[in-house]
Steps between C-alpha positions, in 0.01 A plus 500: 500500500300701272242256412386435154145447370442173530678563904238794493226321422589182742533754779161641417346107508668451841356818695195447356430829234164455324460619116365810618856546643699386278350681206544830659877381597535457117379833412696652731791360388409585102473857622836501719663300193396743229628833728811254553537483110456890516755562774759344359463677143620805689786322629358393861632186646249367658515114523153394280545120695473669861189720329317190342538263817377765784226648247360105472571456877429854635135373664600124573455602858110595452508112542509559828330854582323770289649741755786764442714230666469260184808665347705411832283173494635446156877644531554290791376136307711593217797553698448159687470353144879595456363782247727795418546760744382787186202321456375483842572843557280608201238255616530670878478872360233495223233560764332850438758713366730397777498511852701678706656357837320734730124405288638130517523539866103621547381230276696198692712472293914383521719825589613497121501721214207427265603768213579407186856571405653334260362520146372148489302525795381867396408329153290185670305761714452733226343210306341361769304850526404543150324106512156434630467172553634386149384810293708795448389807516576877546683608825275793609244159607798422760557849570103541569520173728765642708340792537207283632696296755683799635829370397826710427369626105880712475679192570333334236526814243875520583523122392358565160722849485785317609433206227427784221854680595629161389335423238515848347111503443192423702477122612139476411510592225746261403263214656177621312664598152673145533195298599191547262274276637463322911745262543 
């Protein structure tokens, strides 16, 4: 099942996701939806349901740990809630800008690939990076805190390169000429 909003939102009640939560879930998902809208001018077929349910869902599983594990924490509820197998795998691999199995490995993590793939899952961890708790803003402020935490700053470039080879022009640019004012 690819759940719907009012599904969405009941799932959100039951796990126990605050407004603080939720409102970033929502902008999220208004960022993924809007490069959805984009993607498929050019002739992309992404699916914009599979988008708009794991961008609302993607951090369901901080309900249960701030930790990199809450998009495993999160992937793995959804899946026991008979939730589509696209959407859990976008929730699992929004986390940085992926994970590989090898960096899943030295974190405790599941032997599993954590890399966005597909171009729904790319698209919810795209968004997901350009959001600060429910305020967009420009992507260098991600790029800055990755450089910060010592994560893997190609990985994420090559998202936003590989997103901008789809969309034929730059992804954030697309976000901030779209969206005038915070969401």
């Amino acid at each position: 099942m690819i759940p719907d909003e009012e599904q969405i939102l009941e799932l959100h009640r039951r796990y126990g996701s605050n407004d603080v939560l939720l409102n970033h879930c929502r902008t999220v998902a208004k960022v993924a939806n809007l490069l959805t809208l984009e993607l498929k001018k050019k002739g992309s077929r992404v699916d914009a349901e599979v988008v708009n349910a794991a961008a609302m869902l993607h951090d369901i599983g901080r309900n249960k740990t701030q930790t990199v594990r809450h998009g495993l924490e999160g992937a793995e509820l959804l899946e026991r809630e008979g939730v589509d197998g696209r959407v859990v795998a976008a929730v699992r691999k929004h986390v940085g800008a992926g994970i590989s199995a090898e960096e899943a490995q030295s974190l405790g993590l599941p032997n599993l690939d954590y890399i966005p793939r597909s171009v729904e899952e790319r698209v919810v961890c795209f968004a997901d990076k350009m959001v600060d708790s429910s305020r967009v803003r420009p992507f260098e402020a991600e790029v800055q805190r990755f450089v910060r935490k010592g994560h893997d700053v190609q990985r994420l470039m090559a998202l936003k390169k590989r997103l901008r080879d789809e969309l034929g022009e730059d992804p954030e640019t697309v976000v901030l000429d779209k969206i005038k004012e915070p969401l």
